[in-house]
C-alpha positions, -999 to +999 in steps of 0.1 A: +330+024-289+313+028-253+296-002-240+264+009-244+273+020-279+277-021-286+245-028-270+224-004-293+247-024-317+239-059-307+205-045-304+197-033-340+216-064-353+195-085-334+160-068-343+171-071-379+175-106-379+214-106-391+223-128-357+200-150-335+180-131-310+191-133-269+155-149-262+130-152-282+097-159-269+082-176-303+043-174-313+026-148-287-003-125-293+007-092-287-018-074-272-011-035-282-020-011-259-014+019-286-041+008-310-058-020-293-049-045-318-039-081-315-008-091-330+003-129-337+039-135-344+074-138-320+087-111-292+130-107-301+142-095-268+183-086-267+194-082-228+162-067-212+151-044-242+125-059-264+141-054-303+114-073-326+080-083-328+057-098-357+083-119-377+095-149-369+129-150-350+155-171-340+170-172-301+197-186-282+168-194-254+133-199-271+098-197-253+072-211-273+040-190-266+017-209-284-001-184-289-007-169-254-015-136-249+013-109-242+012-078-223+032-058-205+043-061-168+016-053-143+027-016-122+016-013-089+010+029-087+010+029-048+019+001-022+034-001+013+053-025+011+052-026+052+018-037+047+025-070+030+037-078+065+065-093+051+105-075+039+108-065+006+127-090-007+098-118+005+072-089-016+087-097-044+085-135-040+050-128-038+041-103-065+065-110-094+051-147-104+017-126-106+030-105-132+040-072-110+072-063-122+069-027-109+061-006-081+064+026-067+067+023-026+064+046-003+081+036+032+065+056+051+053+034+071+088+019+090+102+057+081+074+066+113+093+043+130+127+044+124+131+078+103+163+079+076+178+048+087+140+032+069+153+051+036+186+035+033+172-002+044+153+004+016+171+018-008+199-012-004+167-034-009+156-023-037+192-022-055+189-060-048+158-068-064+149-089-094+116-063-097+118-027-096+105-012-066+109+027-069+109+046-037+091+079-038+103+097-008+076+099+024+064+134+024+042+132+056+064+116+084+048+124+105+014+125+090-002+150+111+010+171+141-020+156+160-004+119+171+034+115+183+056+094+158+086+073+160+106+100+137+099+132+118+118+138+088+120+174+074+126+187+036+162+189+047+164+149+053+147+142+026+168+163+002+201+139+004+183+112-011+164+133-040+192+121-064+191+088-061+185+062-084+150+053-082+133+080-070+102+096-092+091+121-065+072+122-033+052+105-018+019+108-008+004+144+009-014+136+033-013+167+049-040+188+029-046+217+055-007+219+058-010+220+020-037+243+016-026+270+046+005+275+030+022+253+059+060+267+056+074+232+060+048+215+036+054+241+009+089+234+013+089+197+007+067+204-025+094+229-038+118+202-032+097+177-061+087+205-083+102+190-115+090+157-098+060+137-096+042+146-061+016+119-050-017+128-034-038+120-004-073+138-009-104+121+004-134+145-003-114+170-016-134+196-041-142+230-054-114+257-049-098+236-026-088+210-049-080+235-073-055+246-047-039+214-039-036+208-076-021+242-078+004+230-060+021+205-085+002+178-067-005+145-090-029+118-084-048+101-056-056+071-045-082+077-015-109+090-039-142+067-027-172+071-052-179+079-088-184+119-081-154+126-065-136+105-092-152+123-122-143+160-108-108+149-101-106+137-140-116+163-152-093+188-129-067+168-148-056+148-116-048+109-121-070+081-102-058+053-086-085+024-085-076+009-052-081-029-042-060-034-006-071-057+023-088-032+040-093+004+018-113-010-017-131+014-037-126-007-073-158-019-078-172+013-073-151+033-100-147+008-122-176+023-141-152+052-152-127+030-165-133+038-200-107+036-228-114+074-233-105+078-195-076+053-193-046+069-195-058+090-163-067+059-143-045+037-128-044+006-102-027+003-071-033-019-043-019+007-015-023-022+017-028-059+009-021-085+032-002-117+022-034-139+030-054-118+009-028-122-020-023-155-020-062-161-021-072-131-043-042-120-063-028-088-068-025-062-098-038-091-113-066-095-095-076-063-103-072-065-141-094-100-141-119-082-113-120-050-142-126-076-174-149-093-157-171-065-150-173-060-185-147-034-190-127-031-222-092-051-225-077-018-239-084+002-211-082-024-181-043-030-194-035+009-203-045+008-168-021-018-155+009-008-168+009+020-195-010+047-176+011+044-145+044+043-164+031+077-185+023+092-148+056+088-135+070+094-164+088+061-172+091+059-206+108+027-212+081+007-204+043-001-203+040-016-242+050-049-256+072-029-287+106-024-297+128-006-276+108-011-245+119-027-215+111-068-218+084-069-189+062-091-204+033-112-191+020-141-209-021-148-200-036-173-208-065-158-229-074-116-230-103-117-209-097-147-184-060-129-177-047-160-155-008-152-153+007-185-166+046-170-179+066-138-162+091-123-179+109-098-165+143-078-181+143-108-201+148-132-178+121-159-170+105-154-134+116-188-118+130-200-087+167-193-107+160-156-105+153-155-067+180-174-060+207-150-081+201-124-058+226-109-041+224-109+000+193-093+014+201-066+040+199-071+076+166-059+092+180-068+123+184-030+129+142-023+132+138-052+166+128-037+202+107-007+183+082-016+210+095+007+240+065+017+260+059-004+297+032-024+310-002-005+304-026-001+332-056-004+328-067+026+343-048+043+324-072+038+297-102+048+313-126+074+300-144+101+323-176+115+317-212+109+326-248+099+309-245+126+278-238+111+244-200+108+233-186+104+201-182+070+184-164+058+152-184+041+131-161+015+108-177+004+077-159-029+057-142-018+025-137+016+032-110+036+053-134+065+055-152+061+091-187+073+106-191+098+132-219+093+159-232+105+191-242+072+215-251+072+253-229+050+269-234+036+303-211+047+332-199+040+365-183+060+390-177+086+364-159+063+342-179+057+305-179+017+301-181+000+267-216-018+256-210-046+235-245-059+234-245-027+207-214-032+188-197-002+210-161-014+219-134+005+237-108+011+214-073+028+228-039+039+213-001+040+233+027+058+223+053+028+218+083+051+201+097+058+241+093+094+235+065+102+258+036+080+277+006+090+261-025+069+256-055+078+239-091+064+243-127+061+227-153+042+215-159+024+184-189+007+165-185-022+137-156-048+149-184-066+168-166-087+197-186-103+218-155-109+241-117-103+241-100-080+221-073-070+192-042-052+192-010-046+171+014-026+163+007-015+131-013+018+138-013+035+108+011+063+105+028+070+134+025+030+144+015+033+177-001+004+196-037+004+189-066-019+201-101-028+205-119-045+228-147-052+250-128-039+284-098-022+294-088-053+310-086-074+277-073-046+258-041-039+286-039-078+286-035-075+245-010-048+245+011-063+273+010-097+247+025-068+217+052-060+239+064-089+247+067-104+208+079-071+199+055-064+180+024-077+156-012-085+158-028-105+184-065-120+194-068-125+228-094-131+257-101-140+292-064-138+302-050-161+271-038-153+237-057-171+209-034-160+181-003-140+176+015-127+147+051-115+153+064-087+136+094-080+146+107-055+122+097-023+130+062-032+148+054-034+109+070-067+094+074-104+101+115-116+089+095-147+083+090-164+044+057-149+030+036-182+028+042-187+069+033-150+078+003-154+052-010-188+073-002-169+108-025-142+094-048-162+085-046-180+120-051-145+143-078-135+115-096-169+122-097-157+156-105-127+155-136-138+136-144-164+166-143-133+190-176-119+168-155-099+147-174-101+108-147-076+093-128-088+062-095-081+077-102-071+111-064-060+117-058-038+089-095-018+099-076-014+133-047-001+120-061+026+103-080+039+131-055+061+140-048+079+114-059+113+115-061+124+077-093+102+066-123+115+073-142+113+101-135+105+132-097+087+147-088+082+177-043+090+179-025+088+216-036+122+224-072+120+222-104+116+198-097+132+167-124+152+145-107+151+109-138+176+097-131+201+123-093+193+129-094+190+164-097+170+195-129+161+208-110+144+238-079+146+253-058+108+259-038+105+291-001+109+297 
């Protein structure tokens, strides 16, 4: 008999009753997610498979319920993990005692930065984990031939790792011309995943050419922003995340579609959330209380939390609270209040214990001195023109997408100058990877600063140093502040640094515990917000303003992008 023949045997004696149970978690409510009904009794769990529920059992560890409500672990559909600010290991300190005892990461993020040798550091993190954190392989690195990355990886790089343990598919397509020109390289990564699931990246997208990027084996998205878009991608059979990061939240807006009907094609993810904002707010959880408190029904808000996304990457061992299903269980306090009070996860309590069995995490130490660009003159960022209007992005709170608008700026000498008596900033991004000297420049409306300015290095995707700020003196004063820790946000003015987050690994994480990155955060976000700033989370609206795949306008280190039009309205300096 194989070993795994005597744990089906253990297993059947077990869920029979004819020897005590491994743990037993004694008087739950089931809540079922196949039929909706509530079901009062005791969850048999043998190892991490769940063999019983309904009668009573007897366990060699019992959990008594009494009569708490049981559902299955929370999934997290699409996350950075880079954007937690913290490793993965410290992610997991944060989101497993909130009930998330699955997600599927795309590392895209520190793969901009340090190509392949981001794979494996993740890969031997997540072998290490007490949570399962799949990798779906970055399919856009780097996003767009329009900014200059620390890395490219190629079908060819990615194909070594396609049998790995752990990996569902690719990730996010972000590159929807590339996609829809028949982009030789592009197709080639999607022939790669054919058989696998392929993640989208589709703001806006409609008509034929969403047909066509479905066409392509394409899956889901999560960057769909109103109830319209939402409703055409159902019905072009194309999965939905409902997002809820720090800085890209479009939740409230589609939760009117989450219906039960709908469910199994709707899914939440929180994509980038910041520590501070987690520790606050919550995570998966959040959503699901967020979703039952608007009124929607406990059947669909939970399908959506677990079951749907396990069905959409095709996990089948998970996503119910039922015999033969993995023990991910999360015990609530009531159905509709949802407060996370017991975790469960492969039948193992969620407690300091589990952290601590752990094996080693692996050395980040690798990802330091990403930052590799010099001292940035100011004139360097200067922009040339004269008394005609120039483009402006326009950044909204709780939405990635950005404005595009035409403003008369005043000038001098021939150089434009920002006017922050309007809200219109100078906002800049330097190439930091060593691989050239560019340095883009613009203008931007809705971060508000009456003085100072904000950089970091987290400059979403190619991570470039990014800023904003009322002159190109504060903003050359801010990056020179980046260089020097390495990395990280900072809030700085008149020739001092009001607050500085390190983050050391990669430009993109801190190797600090999460609850002292979440306070530091909240500490360069305090000041931030005394510089005039009335974002939400004025650093993750910076570091999306270069990327150049969400509509309308970025700026990248060569110039002022035009998503509509795909192509530069200015030209950056080199």
């Amino acid at each position: 008999m194989t070993e795994f023949e005597r744990i089906l045997a253990r297993r059947i004696r077990q869920a029979k009753g004819e020897e005590p149970a491994d743990f037993v978690i004694r008087n739950a409510t089931v809540f079922d997610l196949a039929t909706g009904a509530l079901l009062p009794g005791d969850i048999a769990i043998t190892g991490d498979t769940v063999v019983g529920i309904g009668e009573r059992y007897d366990g060699a560890d019992i959990l008594d319920a009494d009569g708490l409500v049981a559902v299955p672990g929370y999934i997290d559909s699409h996350v950075h993990v880079e954007s937690s600010l913290v490793t993965p290991f410290e992610f997991e300190r944060m989101v497993l005692p909130r009930g998330v005892t699955a997600a599927f990461c795309d590392p895209h993020e520190l793969a901009n930065v340090a190509g392949t040798r981001a794979l494996d550091y993740f890969f031997d993190s997540a072998a290490k984990m007490a949570m399962d954190l799949f990798l779906q392989l970055p399919g856009c690195v780097p996003a767009t031939p329009f900014e200059t990355a620390g890395a490219e990886l190629s079908a060819a790089d990615l194909a070594p790792y396609r049998g790995r343990s752990g990996v569902p598919g690719l990730a996010e397509m972000m590159n929807v011309p590339g996609v829809l020109c028949g982009d030789p390289g592009v197709l080639e990564k999607l022939a790669l995943f054919e058989d696998r699931n392929i993640d989208g990246h589709a703001p806006l997208l409609s008509g034929r050419a969403l047909n066509a990027y479905l066409a392509a084996g394409i899956r889901n998205c999560h960057e769909t922003d109103t109830r319209a878009e939402a409703e055409e991608k159902l019905r072009r059979g194309m999965a939905v995340m409902l997002r809820e990061g720090s800085a890209g939240r479009n939740l409230d807006r589609l939760l009117p579609l989450l219906t039960v009907a709908a469910s199994p094609f709707l899914l939440f993810c929180t994509d980038d959330r910041n520590p501070a904002d987690i520790r606050s707010e919550g995570h998966i959880d959040a959503m699901v209380r967020r979703a039952l408190a608007a009124g929607c029904e406990p059947l669909a808000v939970f399908r959506a939390g677990s079951w749907s996304a396990a069905r959409a990457f095709r996990l089948f061992d998970r996503g119910l609270v039922a015999p033969g299903y993995r023990a991910d269980i999360v015990l609530l306090d009531g159905l509709r209040s949802a407060n996370v009070l017991h975790v469960i996860r492969n039948g193992r309590r969620v407690t300091e214990a589990l952290f601590a069995s752990r094996p080693e995490p692996p050395s980040a130490a690798a990802f330091a001195g990403s930052v590799r660009c010099g001292r940035i003159a100011p004139e360097k960022l200067a922009v040339k023109g004269a008394a005609e209007k120039f483009p402006v992005i326009a950044v909204r709170d709780g939405t990635l997408m950005t404005g595009a608008e035409m403003h008369r700026l005043p000038h001098e000498n021939g150089v434009l100058r920002p006017d922050p008596e309007r809200d219109i900033l100078k906002c800049a991004v330097v190439h930091r990877h060593g691989r050239n000297t560019n340095a883009g420049a613009g203008f931007v409306r809705g971060f508000g600063l009456t003085r100072g300015a904000l950089a970091s290095s987290v400059g979403h995707d190619s991570h470039n140093l990014c800023a904003v700020g009322v002159s190109d003196a504060e903003i050359a004063f801010a990056f020179d502040a980046l260089a020097a820790a390495g990395g990280g946000f900072v809030a700085a003015a008149e020739g001092r640094v009001l607050a500085l987050l390190p983050l050391p690994v990669g430009g993109l994480m801190s190797d600090r515990p999460w609850p002292e990155v979440a306070a530091q955060l909240g500490q360069v976000i305090a000041a931030a917000h005394s510089l005039g700033c009335p974002l939400h989370e004025p650093f993750q609206a910076l570091a999306f303003l270069p990327l150049p795949v969400i509509p309308h306008l970025r700026l990248t280190d060569r110039g002022v992008f035009d998503v509509d039009r795909m192509e530069f309205l200015t030209e950056g300096s080199k």
